[in-house]
Backbone as CSV, one residue per row, in Angstrom:
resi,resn,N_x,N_y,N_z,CA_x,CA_y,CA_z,C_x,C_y,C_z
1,UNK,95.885,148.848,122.409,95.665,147.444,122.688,94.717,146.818,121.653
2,UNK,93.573,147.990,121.397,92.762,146.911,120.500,93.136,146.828,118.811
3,UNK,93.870,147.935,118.854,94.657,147.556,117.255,96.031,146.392,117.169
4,UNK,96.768,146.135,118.707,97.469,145.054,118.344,96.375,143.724,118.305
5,UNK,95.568,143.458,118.753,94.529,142.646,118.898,94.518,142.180,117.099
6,UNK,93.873,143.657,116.877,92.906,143.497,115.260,94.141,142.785,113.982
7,UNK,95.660,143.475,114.775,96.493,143.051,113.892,96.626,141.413,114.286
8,UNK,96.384,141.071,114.784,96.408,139.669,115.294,95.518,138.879,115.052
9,UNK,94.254,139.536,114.842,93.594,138.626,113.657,93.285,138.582,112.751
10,UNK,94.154,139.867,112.051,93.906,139.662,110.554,94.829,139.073,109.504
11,UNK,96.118,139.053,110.281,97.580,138.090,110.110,97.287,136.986,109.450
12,UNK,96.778,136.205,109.857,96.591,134.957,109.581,95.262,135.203,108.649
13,UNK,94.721,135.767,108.612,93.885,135.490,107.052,94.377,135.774,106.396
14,UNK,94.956,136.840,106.291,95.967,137.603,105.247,97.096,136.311,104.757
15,UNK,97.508,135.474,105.774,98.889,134.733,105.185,97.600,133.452,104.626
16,UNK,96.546,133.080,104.930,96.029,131.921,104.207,95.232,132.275,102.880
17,UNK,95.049,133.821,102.691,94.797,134.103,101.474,96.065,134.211,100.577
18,UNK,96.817,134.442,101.226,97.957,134.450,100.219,98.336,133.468,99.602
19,UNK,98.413,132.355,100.524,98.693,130.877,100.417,97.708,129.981,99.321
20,UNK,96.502,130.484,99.366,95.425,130.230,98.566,95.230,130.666,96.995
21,UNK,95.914,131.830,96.848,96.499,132.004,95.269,97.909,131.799,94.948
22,UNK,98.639,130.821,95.643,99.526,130.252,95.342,99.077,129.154,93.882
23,UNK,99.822,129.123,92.906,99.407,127.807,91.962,100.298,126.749,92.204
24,UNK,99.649,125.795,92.161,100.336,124.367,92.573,99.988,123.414,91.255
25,UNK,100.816,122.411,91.176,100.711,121.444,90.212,101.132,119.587,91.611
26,UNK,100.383,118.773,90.466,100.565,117.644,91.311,101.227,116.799,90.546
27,UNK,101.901,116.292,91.621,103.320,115.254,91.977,102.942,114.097,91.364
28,UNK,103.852,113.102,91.140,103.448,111.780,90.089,103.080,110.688,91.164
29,UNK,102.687,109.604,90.812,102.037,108.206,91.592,101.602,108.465,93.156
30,UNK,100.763,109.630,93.555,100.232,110.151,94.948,99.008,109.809,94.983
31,UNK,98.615,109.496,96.147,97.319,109.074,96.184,96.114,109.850,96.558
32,UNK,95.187,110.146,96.161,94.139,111.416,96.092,93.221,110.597,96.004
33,UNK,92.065,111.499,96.765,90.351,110.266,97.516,89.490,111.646,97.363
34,UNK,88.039,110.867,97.331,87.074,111.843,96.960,86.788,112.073,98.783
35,UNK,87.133,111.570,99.828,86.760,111.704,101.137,87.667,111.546,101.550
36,UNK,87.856,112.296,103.113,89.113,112.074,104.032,89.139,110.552,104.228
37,UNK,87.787,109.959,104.469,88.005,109.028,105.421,88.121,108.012,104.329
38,UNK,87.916,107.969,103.301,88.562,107.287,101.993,90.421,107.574,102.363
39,UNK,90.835,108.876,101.850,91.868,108.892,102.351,92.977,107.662,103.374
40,UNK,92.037,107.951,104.626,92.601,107.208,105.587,92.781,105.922,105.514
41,UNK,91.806,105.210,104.697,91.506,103.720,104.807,92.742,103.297,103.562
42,UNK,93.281,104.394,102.583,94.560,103.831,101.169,95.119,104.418,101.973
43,UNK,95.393,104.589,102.860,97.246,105.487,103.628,97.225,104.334,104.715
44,UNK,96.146,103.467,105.381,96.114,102.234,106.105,96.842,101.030,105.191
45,UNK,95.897,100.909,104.232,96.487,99.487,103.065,97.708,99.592,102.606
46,UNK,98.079,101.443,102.300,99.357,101.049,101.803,100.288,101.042,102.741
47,UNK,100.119,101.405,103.732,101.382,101.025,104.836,101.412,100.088,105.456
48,UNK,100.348,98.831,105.527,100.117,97.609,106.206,100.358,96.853,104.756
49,UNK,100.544,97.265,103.574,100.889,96.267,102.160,99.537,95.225,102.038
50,UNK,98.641,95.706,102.182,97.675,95.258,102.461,96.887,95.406,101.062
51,UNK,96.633,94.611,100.070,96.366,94.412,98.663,94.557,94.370,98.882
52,UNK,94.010,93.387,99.120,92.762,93.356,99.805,91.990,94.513,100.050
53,UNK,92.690,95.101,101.168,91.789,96.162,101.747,91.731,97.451,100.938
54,UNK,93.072,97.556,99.713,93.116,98.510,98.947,92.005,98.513,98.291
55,UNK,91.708,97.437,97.400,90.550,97.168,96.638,89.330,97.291,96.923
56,UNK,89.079,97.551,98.516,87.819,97.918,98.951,88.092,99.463,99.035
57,UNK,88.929,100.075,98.898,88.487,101.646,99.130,88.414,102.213,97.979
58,UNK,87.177,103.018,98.057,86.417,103.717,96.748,86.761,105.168,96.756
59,UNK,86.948,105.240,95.592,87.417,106.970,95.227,88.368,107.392,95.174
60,UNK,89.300,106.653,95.563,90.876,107.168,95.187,91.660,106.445,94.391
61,UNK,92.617,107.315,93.575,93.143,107.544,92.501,94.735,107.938,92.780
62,UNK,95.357,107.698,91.858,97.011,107.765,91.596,96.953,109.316,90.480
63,UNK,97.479,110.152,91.069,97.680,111.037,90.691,98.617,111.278,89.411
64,UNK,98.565,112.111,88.232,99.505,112.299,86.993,100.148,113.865,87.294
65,UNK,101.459,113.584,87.391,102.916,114.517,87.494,101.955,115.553,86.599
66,UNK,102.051,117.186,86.849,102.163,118.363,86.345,100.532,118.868,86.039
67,UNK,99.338,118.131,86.997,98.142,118.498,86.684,97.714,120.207,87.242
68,UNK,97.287,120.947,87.209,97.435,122.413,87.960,95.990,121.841,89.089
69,UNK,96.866,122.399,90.489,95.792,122.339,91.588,95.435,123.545,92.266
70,UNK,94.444,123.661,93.098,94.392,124.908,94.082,93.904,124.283,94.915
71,UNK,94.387,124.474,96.481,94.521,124.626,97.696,92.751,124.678,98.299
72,UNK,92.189,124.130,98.580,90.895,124.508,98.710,90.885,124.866,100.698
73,UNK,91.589,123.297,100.978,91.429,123.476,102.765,92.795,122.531,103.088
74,UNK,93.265,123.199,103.967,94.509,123.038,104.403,94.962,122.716,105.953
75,UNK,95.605,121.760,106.408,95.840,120.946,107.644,96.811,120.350,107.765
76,UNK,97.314,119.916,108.689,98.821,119.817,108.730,98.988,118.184,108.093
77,UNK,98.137,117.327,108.506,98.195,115.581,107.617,97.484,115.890,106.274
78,UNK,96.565,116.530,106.022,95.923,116.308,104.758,95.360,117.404,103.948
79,UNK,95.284,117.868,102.682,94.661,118.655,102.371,93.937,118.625,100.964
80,UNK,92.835,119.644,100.989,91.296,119.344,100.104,92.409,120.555,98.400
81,UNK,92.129,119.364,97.604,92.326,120.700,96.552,91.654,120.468,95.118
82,UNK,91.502,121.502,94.095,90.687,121.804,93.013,91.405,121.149,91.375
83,UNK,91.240,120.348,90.841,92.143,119.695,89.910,91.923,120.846,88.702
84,UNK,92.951,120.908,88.060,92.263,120.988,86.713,92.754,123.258,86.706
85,UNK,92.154,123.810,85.221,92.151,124.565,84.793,91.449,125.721,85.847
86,UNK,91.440,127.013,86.487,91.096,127.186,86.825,89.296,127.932,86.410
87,UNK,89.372,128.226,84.664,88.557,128.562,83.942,87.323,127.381,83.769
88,UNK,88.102,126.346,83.871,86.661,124.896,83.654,85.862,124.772,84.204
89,UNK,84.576,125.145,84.177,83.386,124.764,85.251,83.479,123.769,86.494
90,UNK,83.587,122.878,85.882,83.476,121.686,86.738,84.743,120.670,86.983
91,UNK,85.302,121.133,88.626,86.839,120.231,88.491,86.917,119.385,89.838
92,UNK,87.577,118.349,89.640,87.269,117.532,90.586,88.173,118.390,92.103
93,UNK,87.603,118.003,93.163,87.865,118.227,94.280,88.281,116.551,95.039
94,UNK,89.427,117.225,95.787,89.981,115.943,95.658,90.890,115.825,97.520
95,UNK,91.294,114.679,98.293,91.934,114.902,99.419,92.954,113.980,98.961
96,UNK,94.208,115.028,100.003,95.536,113.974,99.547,96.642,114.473,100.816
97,UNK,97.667,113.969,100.156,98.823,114.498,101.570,99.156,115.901,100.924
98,UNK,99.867,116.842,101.809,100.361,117.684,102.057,101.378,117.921,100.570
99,UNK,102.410,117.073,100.668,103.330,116.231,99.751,103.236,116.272,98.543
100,UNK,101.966,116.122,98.271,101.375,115.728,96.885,101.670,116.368,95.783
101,UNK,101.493,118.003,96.155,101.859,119.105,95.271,102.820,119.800,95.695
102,UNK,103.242,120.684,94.365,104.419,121.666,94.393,104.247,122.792,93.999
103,UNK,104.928,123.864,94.481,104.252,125.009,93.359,104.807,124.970,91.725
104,UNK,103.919,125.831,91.323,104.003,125.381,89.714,105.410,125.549,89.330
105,UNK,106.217,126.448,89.487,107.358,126.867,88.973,108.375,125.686,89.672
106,UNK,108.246,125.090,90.586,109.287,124.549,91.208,109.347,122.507,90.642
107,UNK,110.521,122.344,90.542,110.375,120.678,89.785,110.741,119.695,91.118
């Protein structure tokens, strides 16, 4: 009993580490925020066409087709990921949809 247990919780780390050295690249004109709740407020404007309220939200950005990402934190509406080279010191961290990226090999 307590080894089906142990296998039961180690499953799922095992499949989100895996998932986590997956390489991903990002998708063209997507929208990416330095905060969720940035996030929320450009996924509000752009679905209400709402020009105004776009211009008040700070930190997000239109994403460029084929940048390399990694997966930082993962959720079923939104997820946190690492821009850039994985060797570069310093890379932006970034929130976006699910959507956003692809894995590298795939167009």
């Amino acid at each position: 009993m307590r080894g089906l247990l142990l296998i039961a919780l180690v499953l799922p780390l095992l499949a989100v580490d895996a998932r986590a050295e997956d390489e991903y690249v990002t998708g063209k004109d997507k929208v990416m925020c330095t905060t969720q709740q940035s996030l929320r407020e450009a996924l509000k404007a752009i679905t209400e066409k709402n020009r105004e309220l776009m211009r008040t939200v700070q930190g997000c950005h239109y994403s460029i087709d084929g940048v390399r990402a990694e997966v930082v934190q993962d959720s079923v509406s939104m997820i946190k990921i690492r821009l850039g080279d994985p060797s570069e010191a310093t890379r932006a961290e970034l929130w976006t949809l699910p959507d956003s990226i692809r894995p590298l090999n795939r167009r």
